[in-house]
C-alpha positions in Angstrom: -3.6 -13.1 -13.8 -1.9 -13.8 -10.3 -4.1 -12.6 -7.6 -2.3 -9.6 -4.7 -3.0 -10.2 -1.1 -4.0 -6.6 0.1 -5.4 -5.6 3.6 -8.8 -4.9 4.1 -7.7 -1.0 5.4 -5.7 -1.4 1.6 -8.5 -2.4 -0.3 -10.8 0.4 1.6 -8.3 3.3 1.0 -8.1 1.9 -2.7 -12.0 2.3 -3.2 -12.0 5.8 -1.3 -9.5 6.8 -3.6 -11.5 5.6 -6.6 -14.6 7.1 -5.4 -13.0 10.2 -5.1 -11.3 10.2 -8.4 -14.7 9.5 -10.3 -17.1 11.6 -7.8 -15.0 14.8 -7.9 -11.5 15.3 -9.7 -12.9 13.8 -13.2 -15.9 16.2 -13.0 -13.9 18.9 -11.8 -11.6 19.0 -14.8 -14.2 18.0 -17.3 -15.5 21.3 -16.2 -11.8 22.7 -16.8 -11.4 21.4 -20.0 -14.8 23.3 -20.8 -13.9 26.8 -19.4 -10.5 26.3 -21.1 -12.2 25.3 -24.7 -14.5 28.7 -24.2 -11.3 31.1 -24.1 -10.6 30.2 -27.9 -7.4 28.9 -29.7 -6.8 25.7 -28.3 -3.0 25.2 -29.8 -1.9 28.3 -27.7 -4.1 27.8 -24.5 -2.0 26.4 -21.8 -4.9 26.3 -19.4 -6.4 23.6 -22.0 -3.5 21.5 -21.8 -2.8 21.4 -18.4 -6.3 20.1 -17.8 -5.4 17.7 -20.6 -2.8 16.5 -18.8 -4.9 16.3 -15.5 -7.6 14.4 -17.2 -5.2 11.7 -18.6 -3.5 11.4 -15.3 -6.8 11.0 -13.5 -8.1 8.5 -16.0 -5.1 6.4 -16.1 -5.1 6.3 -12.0 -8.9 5.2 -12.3 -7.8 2.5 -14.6 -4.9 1.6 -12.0 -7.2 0.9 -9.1 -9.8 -0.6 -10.7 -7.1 -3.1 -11.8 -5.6 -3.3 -8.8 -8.8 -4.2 -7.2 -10.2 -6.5 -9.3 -6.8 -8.4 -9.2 -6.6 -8.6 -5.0 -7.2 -10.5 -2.6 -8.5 -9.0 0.3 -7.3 -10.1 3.4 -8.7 -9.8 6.9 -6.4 -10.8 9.3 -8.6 -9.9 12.0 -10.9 -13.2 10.6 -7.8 -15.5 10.7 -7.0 -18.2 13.1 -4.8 -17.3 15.8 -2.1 -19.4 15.4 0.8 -17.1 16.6 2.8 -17.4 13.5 3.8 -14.6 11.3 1.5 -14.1 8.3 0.0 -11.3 5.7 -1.7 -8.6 7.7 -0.1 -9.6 11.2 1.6 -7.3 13.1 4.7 -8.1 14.7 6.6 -6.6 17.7 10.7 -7.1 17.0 13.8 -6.4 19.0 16.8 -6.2 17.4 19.3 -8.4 19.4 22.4 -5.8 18.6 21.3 -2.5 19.9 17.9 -3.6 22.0 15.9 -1.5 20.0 12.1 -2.2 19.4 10.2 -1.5 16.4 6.8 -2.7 15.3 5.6 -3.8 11.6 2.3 -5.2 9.8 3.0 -6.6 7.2 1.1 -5.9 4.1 0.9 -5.6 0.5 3.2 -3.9 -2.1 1.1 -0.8 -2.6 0.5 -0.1 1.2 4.2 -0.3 2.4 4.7 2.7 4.3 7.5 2.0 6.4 7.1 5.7 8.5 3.8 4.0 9.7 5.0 0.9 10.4 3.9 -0.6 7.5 5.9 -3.1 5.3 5.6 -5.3 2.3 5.2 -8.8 2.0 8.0 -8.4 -0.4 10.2 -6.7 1.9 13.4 -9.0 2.7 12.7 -8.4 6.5 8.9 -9.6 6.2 10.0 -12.7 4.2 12.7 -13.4 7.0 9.3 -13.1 9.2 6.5 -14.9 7.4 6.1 -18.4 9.4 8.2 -17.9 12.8 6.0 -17.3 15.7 6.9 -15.1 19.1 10.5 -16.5 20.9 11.8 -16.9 17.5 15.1 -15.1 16.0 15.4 -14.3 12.5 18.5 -12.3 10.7 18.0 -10.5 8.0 20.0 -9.4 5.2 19.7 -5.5 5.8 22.1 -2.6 3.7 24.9 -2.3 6.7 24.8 -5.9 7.1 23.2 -8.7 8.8 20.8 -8.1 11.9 18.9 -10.7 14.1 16.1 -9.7 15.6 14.0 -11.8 18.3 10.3 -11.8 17.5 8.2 -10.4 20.8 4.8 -10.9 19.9 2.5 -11.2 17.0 -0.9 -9.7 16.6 -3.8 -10.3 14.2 -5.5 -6.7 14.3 
């Protein structure tokens, strides 16, 4: 199986979430499912269910990560060598040439895009348009209202 580049904050936030899945929701609904069983008639009991359905949505997550994990590679861009090029995990500064406007991305990987945070994916058209320039550069990229260039400012492994 192909291996995902993740972030080392990714791959953290992953295993939080996994620890908290196993540590407290399973037993917590294992203990649902209990109290549920106790009231009686199961077919009619829509407590029972619904912790049913909790427990297979909290399973299936755990399965997720754990196969999410053991498929990435963790990155540390911090580790890298400061090249000044655009790669996974850099953060970029970018001002787009139209309107002056500055915005700032890291780039990371598919499941930690979160472009209110700054964050965007590897996959994203405007971090493949940026992968491999360096600062000084201009790059245009194929956005929904058209083509935009923006210059690259600076690029920061942290």
């Amino acid at each position: 199986m192909k291996r995902v580049p993740i972030t080392l904050r990714g791959a953290e936030s992953l295993r939080n979430e996994l620890k908290k899945l196993k540590s407290e929701d399973r037993p917590n609904v294992i203990k649902a499912i209990a109290e549920a069983r106790a009231h009686g008639d199961l077919s009619e009991n829509a407590e029972y269910h619904a912790a049913r359905e909790q427990q297979g949505f909290i399973e299936g997550r755990i399965k997720e990560i754990e196969a999410k994990l053991s498929n990435a590679e963790i990155i540390d861009v911090t580790q890298m060598a400061a090249t000044g090029k655009v790669i996974f995990g850099a953060t970029v500064d970018l001002e787009d040439e139209g309107s002056g406007v500055k915005v700032t991305y890291q780039i990371v990987g598919e499941d930690e895009a979160d472009i209110k945070s700054g964050r965007i994916s590897i996959g994203s058209p405007i971090a493949r348009a940026l992968v491999g320039k360096q600062s000084g550069d201009v790059v245009e990229v194929a956005a929904p209202g058209g083509v935009r260039s923006y210059e690259i400012v600076a690029v920061r492994y942290t």
